[in-house]
C-alpha positions in Angstrom: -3.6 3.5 -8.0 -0.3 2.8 -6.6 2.4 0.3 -8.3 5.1 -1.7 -6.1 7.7 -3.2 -8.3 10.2 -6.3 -7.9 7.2 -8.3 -5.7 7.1 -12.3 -6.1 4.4 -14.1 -7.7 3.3 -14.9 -3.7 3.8 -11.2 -2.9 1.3 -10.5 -5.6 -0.8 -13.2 -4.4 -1.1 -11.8 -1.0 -1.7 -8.3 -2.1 -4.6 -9.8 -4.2 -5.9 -10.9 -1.2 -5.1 -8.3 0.9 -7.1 -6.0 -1.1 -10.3 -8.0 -1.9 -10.8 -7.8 1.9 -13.0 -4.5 2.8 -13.8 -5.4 6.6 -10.8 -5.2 8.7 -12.1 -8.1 11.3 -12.3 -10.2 8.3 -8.6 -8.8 7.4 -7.2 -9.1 10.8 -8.4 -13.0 11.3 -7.3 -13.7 8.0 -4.0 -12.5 8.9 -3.7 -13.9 11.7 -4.8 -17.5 10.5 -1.9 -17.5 8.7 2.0 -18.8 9.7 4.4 -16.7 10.4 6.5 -16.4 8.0 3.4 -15.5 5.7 2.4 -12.9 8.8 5.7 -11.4 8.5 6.0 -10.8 5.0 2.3 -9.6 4.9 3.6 -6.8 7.9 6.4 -5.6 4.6 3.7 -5.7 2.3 1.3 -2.7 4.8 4.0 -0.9 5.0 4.9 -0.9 1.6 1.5 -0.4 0.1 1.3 2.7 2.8 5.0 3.8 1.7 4.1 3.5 -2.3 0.6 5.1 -0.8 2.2 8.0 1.0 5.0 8.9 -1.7 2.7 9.4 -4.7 0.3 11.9 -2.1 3.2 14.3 -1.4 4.0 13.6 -5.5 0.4 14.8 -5.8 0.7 17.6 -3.6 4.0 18.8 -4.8 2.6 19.0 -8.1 -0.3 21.4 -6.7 1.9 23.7 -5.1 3.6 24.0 -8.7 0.5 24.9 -10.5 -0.1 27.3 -7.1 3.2 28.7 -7.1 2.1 30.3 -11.0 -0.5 32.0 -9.4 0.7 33.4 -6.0 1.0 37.4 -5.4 
């Protein structure tokens, strides 16, 4: 589960969305139904879902390669 803090009430709204949507052709005439203003801030809201996604992986695998680290030769 990732968390993105400081979002707007619409921000939240749009990630609601955003995630109840499983079929990208779905997803991508949703988005593109919409203005685009509401297209833009849906573009920041990817890349931060794949930022928050991306940071808590190399967390993840950071913390591996400490637990590793007590068992290499």
């Amino acid at each position: 589960m990732i968390t993105i803090e400081g979002l707007t009430k619409q921000q939240v709204k749009l990630l609601d969305i955003m995630w109840s949507i499983y079929d990208i052709e779905v997803y991508d005439e949703w988005k593109s139904a919409l203005n685009e203003e509401l297209q833009d801030m849906v573009d920041v809201l990817e890349k931060l879902a794949l930022y928050e996604t991306l940071e808590q992986e190399l967390q993840d695998f950071t913390q591996a390669n400490e637990v590793l680290k007590k068992f290499a030769l």
